[in-house]
C-alpha positions as CSV (number, residue, x, y, z in Angstrom):
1,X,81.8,92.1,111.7
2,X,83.5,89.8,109.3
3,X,83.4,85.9,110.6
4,X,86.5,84.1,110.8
5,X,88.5,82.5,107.8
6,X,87.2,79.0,107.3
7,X,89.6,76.0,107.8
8,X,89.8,75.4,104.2
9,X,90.7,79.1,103.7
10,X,93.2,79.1,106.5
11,X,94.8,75.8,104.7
12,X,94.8,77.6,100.7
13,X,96.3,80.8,101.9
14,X,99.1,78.6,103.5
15,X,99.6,76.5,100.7
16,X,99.5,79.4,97.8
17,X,102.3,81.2,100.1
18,X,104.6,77.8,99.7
19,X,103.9,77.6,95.6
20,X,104.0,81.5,95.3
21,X,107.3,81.2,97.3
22,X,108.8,78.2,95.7
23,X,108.7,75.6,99.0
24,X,106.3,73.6,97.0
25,X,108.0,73.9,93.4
26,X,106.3,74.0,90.0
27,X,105.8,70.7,88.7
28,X,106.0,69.1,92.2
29,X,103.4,67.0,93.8
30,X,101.5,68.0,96.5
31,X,101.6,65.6,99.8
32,X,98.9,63.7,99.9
33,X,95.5,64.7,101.6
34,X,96.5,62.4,104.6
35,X,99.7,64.0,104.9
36,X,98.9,67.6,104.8
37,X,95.7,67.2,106.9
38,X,98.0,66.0,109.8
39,X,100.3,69.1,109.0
40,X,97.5,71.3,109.7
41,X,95.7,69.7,112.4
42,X,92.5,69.3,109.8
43,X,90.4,66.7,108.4
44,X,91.6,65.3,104.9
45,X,87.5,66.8,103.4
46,X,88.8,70.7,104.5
47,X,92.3,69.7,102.6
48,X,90.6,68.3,99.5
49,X,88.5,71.3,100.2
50,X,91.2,73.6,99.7
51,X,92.8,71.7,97.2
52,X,89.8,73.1,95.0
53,X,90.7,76.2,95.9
54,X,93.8,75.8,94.9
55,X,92.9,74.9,91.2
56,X,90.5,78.0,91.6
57,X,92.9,79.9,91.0
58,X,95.4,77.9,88.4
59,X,97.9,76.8,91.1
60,X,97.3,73.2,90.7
61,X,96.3,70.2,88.9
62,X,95.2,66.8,89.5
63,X,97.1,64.0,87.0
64,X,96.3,60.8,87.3
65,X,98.0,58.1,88.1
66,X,100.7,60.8,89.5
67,X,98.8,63.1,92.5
68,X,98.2,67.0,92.2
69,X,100.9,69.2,90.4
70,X,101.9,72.2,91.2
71,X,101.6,75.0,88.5
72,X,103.8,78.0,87.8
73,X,102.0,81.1,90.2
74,X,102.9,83.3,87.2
75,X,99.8,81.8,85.2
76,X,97.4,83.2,87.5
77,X,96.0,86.6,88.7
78,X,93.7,85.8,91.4
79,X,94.0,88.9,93.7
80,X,94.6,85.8,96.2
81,X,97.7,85.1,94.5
82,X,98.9,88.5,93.5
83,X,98.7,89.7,97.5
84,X,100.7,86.2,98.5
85,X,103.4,87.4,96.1
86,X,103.6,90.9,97.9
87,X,103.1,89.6,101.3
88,X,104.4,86.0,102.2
89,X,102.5,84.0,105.0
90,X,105.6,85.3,107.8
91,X,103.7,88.6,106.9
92,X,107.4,89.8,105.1
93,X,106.7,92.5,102.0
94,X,108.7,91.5,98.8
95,X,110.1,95.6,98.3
96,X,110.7,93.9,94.1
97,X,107.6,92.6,93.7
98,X,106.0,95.5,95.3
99,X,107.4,97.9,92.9
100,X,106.5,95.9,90.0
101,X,102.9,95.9,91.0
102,X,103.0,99.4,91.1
103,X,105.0,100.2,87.9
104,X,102.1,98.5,86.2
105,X,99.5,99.9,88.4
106,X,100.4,103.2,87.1
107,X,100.7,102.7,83.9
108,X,96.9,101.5,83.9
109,X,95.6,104.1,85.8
110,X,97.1,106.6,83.9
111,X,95.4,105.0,80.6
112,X,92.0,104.5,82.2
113,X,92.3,108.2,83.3
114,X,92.5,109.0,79.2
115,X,89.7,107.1,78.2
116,X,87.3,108.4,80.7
117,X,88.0,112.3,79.4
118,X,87.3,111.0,76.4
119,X,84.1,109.0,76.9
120,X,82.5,110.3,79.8
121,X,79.1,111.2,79.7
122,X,76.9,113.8,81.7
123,X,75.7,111.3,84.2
124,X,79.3,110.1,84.9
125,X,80.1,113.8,86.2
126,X,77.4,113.9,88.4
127,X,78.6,110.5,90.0
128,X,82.1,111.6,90.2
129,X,81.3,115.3,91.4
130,X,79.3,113.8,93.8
131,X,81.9,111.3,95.0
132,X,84.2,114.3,95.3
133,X,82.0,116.1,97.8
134,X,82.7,113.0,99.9
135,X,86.1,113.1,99.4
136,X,86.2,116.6,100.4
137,X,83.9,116.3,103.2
138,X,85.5,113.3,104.8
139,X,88.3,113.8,107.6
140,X,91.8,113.0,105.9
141,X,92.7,109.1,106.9
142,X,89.2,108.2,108.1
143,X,87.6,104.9,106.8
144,X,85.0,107.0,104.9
145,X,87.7,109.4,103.2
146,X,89.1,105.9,101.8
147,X,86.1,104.3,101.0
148,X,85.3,107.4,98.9
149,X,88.5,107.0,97.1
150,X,88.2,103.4,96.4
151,X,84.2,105.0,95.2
152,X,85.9,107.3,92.6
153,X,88.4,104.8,90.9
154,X,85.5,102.5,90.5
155,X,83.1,105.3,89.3
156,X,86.2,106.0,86.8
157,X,86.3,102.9,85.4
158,X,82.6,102.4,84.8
159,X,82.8,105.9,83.6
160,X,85.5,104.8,81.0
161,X,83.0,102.3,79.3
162,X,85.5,99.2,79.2
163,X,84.4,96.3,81.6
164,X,87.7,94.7,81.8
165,X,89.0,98.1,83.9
166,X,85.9,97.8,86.2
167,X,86.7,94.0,86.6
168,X,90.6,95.2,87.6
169,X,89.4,98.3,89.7
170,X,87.2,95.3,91.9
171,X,90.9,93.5,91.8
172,X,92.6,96.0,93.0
173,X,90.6,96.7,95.9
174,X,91.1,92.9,97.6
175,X,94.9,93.5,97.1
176,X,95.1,97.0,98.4
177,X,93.2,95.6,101.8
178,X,96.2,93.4,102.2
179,X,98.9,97.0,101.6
180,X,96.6,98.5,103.4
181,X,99.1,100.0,106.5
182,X,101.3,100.4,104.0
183,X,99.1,102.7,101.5
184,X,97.3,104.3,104.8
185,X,100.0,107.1,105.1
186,X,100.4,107.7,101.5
187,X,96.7,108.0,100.6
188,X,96.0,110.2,103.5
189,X,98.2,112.5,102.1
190,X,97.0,112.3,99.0
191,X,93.2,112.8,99.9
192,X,95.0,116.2,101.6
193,X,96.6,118.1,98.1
194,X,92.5,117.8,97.0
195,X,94.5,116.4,93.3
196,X,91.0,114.0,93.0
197,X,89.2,117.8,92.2
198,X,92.0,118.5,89.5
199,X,91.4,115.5,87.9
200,X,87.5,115.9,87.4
201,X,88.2,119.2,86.3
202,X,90.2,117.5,83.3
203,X,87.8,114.6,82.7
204,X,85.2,117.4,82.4
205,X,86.8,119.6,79.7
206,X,87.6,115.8,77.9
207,X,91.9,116.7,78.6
208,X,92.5,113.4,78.0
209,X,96.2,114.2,77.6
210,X,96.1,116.0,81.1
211,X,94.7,113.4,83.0
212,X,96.7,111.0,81.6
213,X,100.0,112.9,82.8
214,X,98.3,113.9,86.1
215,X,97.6,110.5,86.7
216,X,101.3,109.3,86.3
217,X,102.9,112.4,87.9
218,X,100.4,111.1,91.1
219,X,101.6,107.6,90.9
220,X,105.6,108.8,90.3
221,X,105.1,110.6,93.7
222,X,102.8,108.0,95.5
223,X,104.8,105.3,94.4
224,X,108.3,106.8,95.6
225,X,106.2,107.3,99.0
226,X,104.8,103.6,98.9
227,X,108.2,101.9,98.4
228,X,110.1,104.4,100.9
229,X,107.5,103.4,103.3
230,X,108.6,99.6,102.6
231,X,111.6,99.6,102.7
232,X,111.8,101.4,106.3
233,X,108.8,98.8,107.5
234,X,109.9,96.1,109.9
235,X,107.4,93.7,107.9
236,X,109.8,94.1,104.6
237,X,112.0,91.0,103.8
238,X,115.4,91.7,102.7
């Protein structure tokens, strides 16, 4: 079992919410360590702890003379920051934001589908096909049929020969653990219409044009499924 979030953790998460969210503007100063580690109930080494964190992932900056600025959240794509702008600290879903993840989502998945019917190599099929029979094996909405999913969108992008998409198919699987009750209903009944089979079948006969129109036609449905769900959720802020 996973431990506990560390202090410093605890204290990052909080503080990325308030930049990602405006409380703590861009080109503010942080309060200093004193200050905030008597907010949190911590000891001013987990805040200066944290505060590396912070600059981590491109949130802030120490100027001398002046403290630590804040930086705009719109510089970075940590998978930290990315899941603070879809779900705040309150635990509230931004429904925009949300959709604009997955407009952009789609439209990479749907290339990276292309690629890998067009580079794909005879040791790539037997990974997938044997991904597949996991899929296909699993029960619908079990932790192993998702595991095998998030298997076969990293086994595509290795597959399409192009690190940066094997890098963003690791990124997408921190941020997805965060939608994750959202995405559970909508993958389930994906993993049900079997389209993972019809979209090896493509990648082996090299239809890159297919795949890349299957893989957008899934997202045009998931995606009307995903937001739906959102907006009916009791989590979603208005």
């Amino acid at each position: 079992m996973p431990g506990s979030p560390r202090k410093a953790d605890k204290v990052a998460s909080d503080l990325i919410s308030r930049i990602v969210t405006g409380e703590l503007p861009v080109g503010s100063i942080l309060p200093r360590e004193e200050d905030l580690a008597d907010d949190y109930g911590v000891n001013r080494s987990v805040v200066r702890e944290a505060g590396k964190l912070l600059q981590v992932h491109r949130l802030v900056e120490p100027r001398r003379r002046r403290g630590t600025e804040v930086l705009d959240p719109m510089q970075s794509l940590t998978p930290q920051v990315i899941s603070a702008l879809l779900v705040n600290a309150a635990g509230k879903l931004d429904p925009k934001f949300l959709e604009e993840f997955l407009e952009i989502r789609a439209l990479l998945d749907s290339h990276l589908a292309g690629l890998v019917a067009e580079r794909r190599n005879a040791d790539d099929l037997v990974k997938l096909e044997a991904i597949l029979a996991r899929i296909e094996g699993a029960v619908p909405g079990s932790d192993d049929a998702f595991a095998a999913v998030d298997d076969f969108g990293l086994c595509l992008a290795h597959a399409s020969k192009n690190r940066l998409f094997v890098m963003l198919s690791h990124w997408h699987r921190q941020i997805a653990r965060r939608l994750s009750p959202l995405l559970h209903g909508t993958r389930q009944r994906a993993a049900e219409v079997r389209g993972y089979r019809v979209l090896y079948e493509a990648i082996r006969c090299q239809d890159a044009a297919a795949a890349r129109t299957m893989v957008l036609q899934f997202h045009e449905w998931a995606n009307q499924q995903v937001l739906a769900e959102a907006r009916k959720s009791k989590q979603c802020s208005r």
